[in-house]
N, CA, C and O atoms as CSV, one atom per row, in Angstrom:
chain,resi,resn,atom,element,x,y,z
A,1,UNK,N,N,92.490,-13.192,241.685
A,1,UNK,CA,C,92.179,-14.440,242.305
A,1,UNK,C,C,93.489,-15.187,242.548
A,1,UNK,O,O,94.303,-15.384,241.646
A,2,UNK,N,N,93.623,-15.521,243.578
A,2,UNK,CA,C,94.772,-16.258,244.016
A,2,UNK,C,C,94.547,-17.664,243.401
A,2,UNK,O,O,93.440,-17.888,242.911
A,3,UNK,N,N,95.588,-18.724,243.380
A,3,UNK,CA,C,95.470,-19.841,242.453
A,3,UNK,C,C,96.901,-20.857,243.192
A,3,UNK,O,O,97.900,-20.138,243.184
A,4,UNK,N,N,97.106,-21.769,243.579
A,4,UNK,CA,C,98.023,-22.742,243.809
A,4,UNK,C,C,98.738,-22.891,242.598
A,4,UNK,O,O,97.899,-22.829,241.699
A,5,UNK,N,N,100.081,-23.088,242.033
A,5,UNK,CA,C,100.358,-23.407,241.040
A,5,UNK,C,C,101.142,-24.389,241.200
A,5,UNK,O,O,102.125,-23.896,241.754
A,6,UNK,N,N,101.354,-25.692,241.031
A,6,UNK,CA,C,101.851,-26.741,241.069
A,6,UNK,C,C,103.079,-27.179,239.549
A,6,UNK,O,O,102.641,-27.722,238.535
A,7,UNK,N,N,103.950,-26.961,239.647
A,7,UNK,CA,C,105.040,-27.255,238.478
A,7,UNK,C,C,106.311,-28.075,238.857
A,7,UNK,O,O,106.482,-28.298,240.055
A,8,UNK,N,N,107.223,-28.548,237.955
A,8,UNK,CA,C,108.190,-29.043,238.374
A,8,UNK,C,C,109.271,-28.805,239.301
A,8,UNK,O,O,110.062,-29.583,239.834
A,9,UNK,N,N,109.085,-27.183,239.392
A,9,UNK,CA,C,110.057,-26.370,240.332
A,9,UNK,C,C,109.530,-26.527,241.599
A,9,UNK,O,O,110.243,-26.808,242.562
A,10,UNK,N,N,108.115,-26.336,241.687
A,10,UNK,CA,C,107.597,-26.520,243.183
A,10,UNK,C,C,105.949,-25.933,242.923
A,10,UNK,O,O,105.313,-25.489,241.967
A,11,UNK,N,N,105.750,-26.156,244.050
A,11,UNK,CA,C,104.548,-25.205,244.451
A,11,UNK,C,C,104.073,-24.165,244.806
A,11,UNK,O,O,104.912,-23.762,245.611
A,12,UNK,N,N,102.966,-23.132,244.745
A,12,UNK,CA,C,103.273,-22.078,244.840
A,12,UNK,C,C,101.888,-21.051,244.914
A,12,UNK,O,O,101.390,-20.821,243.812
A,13,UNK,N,N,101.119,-20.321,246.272
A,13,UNK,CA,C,100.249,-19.681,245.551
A,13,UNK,C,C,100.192,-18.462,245.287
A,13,UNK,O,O,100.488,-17.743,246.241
A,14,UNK,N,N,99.803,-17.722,243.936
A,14,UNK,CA,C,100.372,-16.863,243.317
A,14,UNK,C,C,98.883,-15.960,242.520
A,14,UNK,O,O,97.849,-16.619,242.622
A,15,UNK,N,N,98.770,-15.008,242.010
A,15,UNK,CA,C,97.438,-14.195,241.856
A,15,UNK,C,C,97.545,-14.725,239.923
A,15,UNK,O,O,98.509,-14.991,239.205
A,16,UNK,N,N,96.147,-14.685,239.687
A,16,UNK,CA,C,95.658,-15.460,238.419
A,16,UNK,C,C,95.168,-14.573,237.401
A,16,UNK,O,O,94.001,-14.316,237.698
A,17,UNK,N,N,95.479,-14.011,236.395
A,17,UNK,CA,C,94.815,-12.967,235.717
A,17,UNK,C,C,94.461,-14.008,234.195
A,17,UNK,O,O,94.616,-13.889,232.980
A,18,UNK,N,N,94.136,-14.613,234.760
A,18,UNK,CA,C,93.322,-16.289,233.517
A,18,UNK,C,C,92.271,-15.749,233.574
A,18,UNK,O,O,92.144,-14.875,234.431
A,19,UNK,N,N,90.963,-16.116,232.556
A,19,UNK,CA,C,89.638,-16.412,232.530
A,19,UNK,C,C,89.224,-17.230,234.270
A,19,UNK,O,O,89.892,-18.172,234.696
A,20,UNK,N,N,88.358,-16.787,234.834
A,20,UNK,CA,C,88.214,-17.700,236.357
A,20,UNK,C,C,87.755,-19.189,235.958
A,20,UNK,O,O,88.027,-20.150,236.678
A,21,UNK,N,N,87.040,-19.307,234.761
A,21,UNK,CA,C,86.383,-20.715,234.250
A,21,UNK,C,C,87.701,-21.517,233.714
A,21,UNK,O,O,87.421,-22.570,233.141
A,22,UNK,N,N,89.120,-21.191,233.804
A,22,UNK,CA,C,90.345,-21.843,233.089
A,22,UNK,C,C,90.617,-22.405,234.416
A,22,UNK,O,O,91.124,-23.522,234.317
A,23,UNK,N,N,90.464,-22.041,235.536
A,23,UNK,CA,C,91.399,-22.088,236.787
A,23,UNK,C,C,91.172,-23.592,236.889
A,23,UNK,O,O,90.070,-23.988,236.509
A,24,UNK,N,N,92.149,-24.600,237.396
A,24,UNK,CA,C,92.466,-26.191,237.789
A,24,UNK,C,C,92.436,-26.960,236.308
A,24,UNK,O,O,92.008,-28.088,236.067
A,25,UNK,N,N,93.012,-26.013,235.417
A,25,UNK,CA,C,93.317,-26.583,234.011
A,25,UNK,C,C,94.914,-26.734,233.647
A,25,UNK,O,O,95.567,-25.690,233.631
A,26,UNK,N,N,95.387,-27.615,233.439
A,26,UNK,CA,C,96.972,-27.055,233.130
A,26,UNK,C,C,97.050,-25.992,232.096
A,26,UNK,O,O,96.105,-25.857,231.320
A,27,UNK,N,N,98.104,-25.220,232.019
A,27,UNK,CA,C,98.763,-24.264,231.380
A,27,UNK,C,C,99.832,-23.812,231.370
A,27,UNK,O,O,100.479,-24.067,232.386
A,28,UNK,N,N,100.490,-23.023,230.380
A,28,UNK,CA,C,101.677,-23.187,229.974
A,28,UNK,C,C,101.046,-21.178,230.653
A,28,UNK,O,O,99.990,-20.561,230.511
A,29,UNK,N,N,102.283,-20.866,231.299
A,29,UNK,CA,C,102.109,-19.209,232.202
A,29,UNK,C,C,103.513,-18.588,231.843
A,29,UNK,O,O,104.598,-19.122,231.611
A,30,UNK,N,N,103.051,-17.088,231.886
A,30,UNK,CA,C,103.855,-16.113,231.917
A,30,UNK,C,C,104.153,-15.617,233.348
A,30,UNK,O,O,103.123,-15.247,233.912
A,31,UNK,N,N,105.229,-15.509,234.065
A,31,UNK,CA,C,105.599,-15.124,235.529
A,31,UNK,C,C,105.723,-13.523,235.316
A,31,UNK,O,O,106.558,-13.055,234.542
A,32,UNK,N,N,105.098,-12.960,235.838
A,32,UNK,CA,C,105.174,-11.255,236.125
A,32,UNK,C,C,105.616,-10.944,237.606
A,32,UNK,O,O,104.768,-11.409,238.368
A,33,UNK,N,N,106.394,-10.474,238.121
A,33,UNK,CA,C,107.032,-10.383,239.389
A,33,UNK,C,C,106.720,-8.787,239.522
A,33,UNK,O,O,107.191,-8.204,238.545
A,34,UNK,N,N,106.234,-8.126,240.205
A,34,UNK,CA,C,106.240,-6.920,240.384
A,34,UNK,C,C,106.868,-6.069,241.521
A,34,UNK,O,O,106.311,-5.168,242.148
A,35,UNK,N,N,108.072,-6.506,241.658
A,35,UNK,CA,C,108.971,-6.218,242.524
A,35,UNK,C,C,110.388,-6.159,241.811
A,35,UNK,O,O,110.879,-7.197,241.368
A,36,UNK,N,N,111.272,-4.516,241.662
A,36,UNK,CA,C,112.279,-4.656,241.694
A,36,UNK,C,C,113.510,-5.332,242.214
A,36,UNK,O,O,113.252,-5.556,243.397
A,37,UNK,N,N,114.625,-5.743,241.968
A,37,UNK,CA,C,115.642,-6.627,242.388
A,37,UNK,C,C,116.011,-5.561,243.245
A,37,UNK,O,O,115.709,-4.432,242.860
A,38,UNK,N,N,116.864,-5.737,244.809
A,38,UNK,CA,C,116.927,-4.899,245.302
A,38,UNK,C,C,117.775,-5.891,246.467
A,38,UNK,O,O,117.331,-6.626,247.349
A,39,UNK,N,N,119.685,-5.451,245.911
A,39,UNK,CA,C,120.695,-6.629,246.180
A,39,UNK,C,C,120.861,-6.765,248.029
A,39,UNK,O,O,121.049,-5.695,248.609
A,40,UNK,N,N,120.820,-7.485,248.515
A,40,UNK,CA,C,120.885,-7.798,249.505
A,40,UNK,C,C,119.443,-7.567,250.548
A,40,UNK,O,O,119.224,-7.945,251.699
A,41,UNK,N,N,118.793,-6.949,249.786
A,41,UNK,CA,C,117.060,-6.777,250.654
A,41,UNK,C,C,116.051,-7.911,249.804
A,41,UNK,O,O,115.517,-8.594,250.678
A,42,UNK,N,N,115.630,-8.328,248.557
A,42,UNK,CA,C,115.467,-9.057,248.491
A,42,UNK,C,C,115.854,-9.784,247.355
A,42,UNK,O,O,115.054,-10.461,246.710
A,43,UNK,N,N,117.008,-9.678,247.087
A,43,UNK,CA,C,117.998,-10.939,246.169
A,43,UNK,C,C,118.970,-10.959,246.694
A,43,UNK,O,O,119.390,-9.968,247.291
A,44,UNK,N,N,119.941,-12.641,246.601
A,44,UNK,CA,C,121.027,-12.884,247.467
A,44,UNK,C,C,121.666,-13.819,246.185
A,44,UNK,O,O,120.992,-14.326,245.288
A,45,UNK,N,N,122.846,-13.891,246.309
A,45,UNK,CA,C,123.092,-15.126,245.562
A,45,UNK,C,C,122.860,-16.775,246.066
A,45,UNK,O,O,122.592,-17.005,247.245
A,46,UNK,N,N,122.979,-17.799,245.140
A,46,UNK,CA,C,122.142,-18.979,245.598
A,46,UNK,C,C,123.231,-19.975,246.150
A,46,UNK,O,O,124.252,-19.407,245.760
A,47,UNK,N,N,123.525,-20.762,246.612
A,47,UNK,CA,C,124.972,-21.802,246.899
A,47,UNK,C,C,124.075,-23.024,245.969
A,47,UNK,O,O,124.769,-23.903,245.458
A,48,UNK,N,N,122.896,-23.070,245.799
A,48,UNK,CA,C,122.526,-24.059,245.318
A,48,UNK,C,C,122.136,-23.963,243.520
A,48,UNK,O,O,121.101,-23.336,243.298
A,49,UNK,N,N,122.644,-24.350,242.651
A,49,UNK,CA,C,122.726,-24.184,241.481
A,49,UNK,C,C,121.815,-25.025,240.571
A,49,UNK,O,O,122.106,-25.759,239.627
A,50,UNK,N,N,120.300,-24.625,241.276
A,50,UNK,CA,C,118.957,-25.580,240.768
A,50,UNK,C,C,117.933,-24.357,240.329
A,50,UNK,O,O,118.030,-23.307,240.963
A,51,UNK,N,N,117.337,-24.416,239.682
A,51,UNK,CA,C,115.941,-23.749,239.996
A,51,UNK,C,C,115.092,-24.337,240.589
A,51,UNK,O,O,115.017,-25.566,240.595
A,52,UNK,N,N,114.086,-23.362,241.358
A,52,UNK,CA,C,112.998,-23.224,242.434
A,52,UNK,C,C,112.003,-22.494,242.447
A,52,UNK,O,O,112.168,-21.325,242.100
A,53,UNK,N,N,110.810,-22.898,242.806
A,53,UNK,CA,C,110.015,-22.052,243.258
A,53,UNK,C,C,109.620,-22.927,244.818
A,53,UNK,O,O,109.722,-24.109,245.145
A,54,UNK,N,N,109.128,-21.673,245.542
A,54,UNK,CA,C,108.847,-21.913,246.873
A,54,UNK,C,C,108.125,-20.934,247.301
A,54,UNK,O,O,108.078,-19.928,246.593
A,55,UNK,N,N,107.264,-20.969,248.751
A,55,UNK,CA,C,106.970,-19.998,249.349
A,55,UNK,C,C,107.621,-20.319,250.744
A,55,UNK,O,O,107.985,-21.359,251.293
A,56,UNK,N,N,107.616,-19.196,251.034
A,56,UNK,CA,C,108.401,-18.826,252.503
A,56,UNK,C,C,107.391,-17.696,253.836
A,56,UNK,O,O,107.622,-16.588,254.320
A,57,UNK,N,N,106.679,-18.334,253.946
A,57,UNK,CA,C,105.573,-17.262,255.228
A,57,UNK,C,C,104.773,-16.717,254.262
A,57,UNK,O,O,103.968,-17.576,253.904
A,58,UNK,N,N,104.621,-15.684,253.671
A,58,UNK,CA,C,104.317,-14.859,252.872
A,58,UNK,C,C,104.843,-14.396,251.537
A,58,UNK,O,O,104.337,-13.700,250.656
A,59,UNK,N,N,105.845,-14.906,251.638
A,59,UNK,CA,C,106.687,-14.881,250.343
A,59,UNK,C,C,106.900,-15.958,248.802
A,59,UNK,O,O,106.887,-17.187,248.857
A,60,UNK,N,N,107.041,-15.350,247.826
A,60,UNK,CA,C,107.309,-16.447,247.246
A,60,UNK,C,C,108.901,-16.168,246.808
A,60,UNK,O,O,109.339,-15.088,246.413
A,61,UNK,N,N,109.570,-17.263,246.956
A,61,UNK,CA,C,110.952,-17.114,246.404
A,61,UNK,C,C,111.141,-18.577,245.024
A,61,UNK,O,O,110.941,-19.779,244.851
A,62,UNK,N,N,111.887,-16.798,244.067
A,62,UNK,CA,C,112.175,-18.104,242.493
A,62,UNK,C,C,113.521,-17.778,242.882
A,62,UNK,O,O,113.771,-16.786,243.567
A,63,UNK,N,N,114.361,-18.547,242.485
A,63,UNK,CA,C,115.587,-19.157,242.154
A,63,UNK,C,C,116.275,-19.525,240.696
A,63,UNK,O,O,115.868,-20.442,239.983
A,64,UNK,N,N,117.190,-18.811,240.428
A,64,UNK,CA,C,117.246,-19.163,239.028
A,64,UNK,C,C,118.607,-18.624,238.366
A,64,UNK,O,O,119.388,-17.996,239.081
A,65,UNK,N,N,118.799,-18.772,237.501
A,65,UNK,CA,C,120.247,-17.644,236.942
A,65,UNK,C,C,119.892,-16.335,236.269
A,65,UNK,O,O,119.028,-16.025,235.448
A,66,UNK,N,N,120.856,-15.670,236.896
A,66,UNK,CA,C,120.598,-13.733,236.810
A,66,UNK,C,C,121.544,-13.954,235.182
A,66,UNK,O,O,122.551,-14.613,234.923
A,67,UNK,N,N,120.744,-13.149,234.411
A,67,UNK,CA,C,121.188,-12.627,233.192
A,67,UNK,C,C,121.078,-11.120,233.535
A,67,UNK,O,O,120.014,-10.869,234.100
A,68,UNK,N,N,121.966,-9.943,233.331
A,68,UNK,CA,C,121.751,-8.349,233.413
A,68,UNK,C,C,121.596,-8.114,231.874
A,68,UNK,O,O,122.010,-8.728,230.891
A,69,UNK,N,N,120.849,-7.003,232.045
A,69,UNK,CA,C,120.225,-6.915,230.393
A,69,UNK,C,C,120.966,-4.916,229.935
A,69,UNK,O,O,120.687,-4.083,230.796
A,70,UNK,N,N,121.484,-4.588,229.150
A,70,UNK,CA,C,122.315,-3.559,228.442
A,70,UNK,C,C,121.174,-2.188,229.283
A,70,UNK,O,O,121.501,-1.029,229.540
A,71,UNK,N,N,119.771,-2.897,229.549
A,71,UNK,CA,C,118.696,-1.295,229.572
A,71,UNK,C,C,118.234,-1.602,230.942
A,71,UNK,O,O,117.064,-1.730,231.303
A,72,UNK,N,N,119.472,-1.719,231.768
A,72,UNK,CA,C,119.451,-1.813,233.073
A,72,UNK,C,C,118.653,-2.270,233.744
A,72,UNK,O,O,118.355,-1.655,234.768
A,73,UNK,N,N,118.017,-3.480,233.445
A,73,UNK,CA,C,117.142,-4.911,233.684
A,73,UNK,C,C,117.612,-5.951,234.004
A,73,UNK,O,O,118.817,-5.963,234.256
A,74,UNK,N,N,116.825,-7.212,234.112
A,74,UNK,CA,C,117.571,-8.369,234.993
A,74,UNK,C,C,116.372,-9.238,234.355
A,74,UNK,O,O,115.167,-9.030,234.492
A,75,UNK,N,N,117.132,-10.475,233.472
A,75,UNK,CA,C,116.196,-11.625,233.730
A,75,UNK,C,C,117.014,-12.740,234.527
A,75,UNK,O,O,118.189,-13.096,234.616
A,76,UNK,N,N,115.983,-13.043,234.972
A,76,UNK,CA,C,116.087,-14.681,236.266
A,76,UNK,C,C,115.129,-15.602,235.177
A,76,UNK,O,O,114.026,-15.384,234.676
A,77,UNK,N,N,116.302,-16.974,235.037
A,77,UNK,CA,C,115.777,-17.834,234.084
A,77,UNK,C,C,115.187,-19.013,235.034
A,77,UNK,O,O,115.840,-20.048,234.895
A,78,UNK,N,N,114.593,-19.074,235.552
A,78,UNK,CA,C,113.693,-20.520,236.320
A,78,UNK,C,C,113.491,-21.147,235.826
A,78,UNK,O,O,112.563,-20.910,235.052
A,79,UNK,N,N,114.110,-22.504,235.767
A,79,UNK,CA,C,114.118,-23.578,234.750
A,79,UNK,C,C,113.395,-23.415,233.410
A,79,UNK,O,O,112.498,-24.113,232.937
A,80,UNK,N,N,114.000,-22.324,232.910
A,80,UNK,CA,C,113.703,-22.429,231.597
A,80,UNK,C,C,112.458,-21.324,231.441
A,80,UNK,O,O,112.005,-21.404,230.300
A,81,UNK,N,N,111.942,-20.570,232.041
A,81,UNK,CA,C,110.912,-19.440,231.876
A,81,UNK,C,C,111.465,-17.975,232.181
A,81,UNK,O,O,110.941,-17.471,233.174
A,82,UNK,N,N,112.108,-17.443,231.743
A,82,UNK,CA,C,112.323,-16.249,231.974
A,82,UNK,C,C,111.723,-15.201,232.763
A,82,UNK,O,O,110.651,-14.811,232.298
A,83,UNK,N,N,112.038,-14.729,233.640
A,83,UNK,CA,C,111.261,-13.349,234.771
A,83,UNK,C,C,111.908,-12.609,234.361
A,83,UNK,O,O,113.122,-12.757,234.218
A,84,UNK,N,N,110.890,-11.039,233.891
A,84,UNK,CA,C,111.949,-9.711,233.944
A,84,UNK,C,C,111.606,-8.874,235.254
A,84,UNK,O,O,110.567,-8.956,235.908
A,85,UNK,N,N,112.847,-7.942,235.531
A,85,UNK,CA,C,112.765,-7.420,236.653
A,85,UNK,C,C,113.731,-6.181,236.095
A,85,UNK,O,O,114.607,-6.287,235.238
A,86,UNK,N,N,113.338,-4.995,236.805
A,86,UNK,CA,C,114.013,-3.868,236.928
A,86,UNK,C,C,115.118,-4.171,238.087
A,86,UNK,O,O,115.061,-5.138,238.847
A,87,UNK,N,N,115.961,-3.340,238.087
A,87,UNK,CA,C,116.884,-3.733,238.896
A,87,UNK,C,C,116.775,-2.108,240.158
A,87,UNK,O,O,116.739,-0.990,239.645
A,88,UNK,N,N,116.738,-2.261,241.706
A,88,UNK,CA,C,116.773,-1.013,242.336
A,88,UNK,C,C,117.702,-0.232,241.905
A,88,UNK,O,O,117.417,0.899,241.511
A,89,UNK,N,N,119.019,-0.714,241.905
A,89,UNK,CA,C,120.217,-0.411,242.105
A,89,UNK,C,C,121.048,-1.403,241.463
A,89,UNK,O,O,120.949,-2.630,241.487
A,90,UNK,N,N,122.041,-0.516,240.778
A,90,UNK,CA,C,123.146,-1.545,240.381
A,90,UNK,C,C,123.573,-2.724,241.123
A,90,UNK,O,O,123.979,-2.475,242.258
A,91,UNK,N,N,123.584,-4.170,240.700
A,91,UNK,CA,C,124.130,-5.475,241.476
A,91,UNK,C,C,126.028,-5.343,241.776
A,91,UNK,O,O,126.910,-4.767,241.140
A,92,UNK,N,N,126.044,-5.977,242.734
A,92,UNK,CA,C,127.605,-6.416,242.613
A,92,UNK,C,C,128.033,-6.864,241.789
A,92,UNK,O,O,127.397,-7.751,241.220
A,93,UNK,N,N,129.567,-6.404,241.223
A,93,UNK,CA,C,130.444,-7.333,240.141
A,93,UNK,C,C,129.904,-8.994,240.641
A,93,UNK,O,O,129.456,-9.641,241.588
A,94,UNK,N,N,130.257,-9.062,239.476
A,94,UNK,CA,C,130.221,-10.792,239.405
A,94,UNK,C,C,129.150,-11.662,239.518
A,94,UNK,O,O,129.313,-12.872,239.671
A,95,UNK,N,N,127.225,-10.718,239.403
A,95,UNK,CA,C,126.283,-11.099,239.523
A,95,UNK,C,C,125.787,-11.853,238.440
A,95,UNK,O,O,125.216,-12.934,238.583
A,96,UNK,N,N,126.061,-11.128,237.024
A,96,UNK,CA,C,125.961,-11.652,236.027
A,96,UNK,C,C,126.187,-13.078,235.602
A,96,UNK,O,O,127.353,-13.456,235.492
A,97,UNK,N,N,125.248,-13.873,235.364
A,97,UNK,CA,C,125.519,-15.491,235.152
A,97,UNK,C,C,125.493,-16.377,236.676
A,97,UNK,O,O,125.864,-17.532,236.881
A,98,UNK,N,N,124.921,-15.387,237.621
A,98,UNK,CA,C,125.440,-16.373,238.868
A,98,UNK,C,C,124.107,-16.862,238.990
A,98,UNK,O,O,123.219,-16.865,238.137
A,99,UNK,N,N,124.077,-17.432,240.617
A,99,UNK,CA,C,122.416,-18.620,240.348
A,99,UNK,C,C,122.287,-17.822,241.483
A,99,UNK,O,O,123.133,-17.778,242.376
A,100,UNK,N,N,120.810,-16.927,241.459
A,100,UNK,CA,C,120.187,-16.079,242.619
A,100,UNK,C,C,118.883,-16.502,243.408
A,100,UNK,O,O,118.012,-17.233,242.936
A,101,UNK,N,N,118.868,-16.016,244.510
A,101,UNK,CA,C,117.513,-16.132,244.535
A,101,UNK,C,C,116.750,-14.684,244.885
A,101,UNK,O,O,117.412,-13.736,245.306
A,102,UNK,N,N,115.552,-14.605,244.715
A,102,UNK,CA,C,114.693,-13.298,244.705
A,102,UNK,C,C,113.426,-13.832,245.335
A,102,UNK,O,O,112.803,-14.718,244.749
A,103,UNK,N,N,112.972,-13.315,246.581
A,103,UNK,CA,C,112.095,-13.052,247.267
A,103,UNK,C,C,110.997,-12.044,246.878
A,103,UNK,O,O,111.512,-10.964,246.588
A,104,UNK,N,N,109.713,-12.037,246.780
A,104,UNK,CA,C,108.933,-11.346,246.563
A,104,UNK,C,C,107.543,-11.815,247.033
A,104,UNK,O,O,107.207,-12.999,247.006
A,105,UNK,N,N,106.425,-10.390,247.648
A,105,UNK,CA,C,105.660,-10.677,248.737
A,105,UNK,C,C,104.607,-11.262,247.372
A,105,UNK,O,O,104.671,-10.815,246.226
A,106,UNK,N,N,103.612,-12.413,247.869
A,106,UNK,CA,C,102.875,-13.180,247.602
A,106,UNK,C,C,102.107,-12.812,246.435
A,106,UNK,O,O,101.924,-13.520,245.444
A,107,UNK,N,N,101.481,-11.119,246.729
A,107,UNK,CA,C,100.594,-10.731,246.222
A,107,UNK,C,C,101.167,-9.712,244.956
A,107,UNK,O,O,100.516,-8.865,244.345
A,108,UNK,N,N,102.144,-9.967,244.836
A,108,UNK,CA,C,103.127,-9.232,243.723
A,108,UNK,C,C,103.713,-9.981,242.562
A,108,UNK,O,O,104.503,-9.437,241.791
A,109,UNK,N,N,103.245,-11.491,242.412
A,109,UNK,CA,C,103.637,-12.325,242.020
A,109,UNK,C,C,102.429,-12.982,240.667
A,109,UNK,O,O,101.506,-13.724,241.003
A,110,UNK,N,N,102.552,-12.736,239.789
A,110,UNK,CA,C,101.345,-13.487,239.210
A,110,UNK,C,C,101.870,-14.296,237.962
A,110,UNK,O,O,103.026,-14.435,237.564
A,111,UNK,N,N,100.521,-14.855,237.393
A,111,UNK,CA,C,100.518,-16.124,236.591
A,111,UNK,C,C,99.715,-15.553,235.370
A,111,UNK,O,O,98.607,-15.334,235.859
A,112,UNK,N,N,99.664,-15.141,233.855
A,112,UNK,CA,C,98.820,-15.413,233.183
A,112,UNK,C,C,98.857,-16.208,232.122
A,112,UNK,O,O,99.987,-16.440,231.691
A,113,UNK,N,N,98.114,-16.611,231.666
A,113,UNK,CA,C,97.712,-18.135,230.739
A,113,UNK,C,C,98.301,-17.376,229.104
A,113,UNK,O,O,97.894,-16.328,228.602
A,114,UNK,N,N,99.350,-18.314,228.570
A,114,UNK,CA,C,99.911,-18.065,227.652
A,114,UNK,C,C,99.568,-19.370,226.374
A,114,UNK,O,O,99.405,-20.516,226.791
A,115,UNK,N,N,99.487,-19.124,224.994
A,115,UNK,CA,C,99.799,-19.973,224.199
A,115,UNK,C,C,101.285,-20.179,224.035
A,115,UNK,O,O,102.102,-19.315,224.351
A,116,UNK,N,N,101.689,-21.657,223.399
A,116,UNK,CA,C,102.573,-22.035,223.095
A,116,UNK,C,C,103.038,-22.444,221.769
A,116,UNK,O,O,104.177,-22.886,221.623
């Protein structure tokens, strides 16, 4: 079930793997991205040094700082929520710590309802 998600970063609609009777409740969510990083097709680096969420046509794009992880992974920290991502292909020097953004199609993108 698709779901609007409304947060401080932005807005956003994104697929819901909640109870359907939770949906238009606030909650504290886990971001699952199901799309590898894949440098210059859909991650770029950011000039703007904010986190974001947005959609773009069909897309949703987060924004955030790239951490590379030792088991050839990638988290993107979005104000403060962590995304993991496999990486396609090795990133360019100097990706590590920079502020990226990552594009990913709508329906690859989800939300589930976490305790805190």
């Amino acid at each position: 079930m698709a779901v609007r998600v409304h947060s401080a970063l932005g807005t956003v609609v994104v697929l819901w793997r909640g109870a359907p009777e939770a949906v238009g409740r606030e909650h504290h969510v886990e971001w699952t991205v199901d799309e590898d990083i894949a440098w210059t097709v859909n991650a770029w680096p950011s000039a703007f040094g904010v986190s974001e969420l947005r959609e773009d046509g069909d897309s949703i794009v987060l924004r955030g700082r790239l951490s590379l992880c030792e088991d050839g992974g990638a988290v993107l920290d979005v104000g403060g929520a962590p995304v993991l991502f496999d990486l396609a292909d090795p990133p360019p020097e100097g990706v590590d710590g920079s502020w990226v953004e990552v594009r990913a199609a709508r329906g690859r993108v989800t939300v589930w309802p976490c305790g805190v």
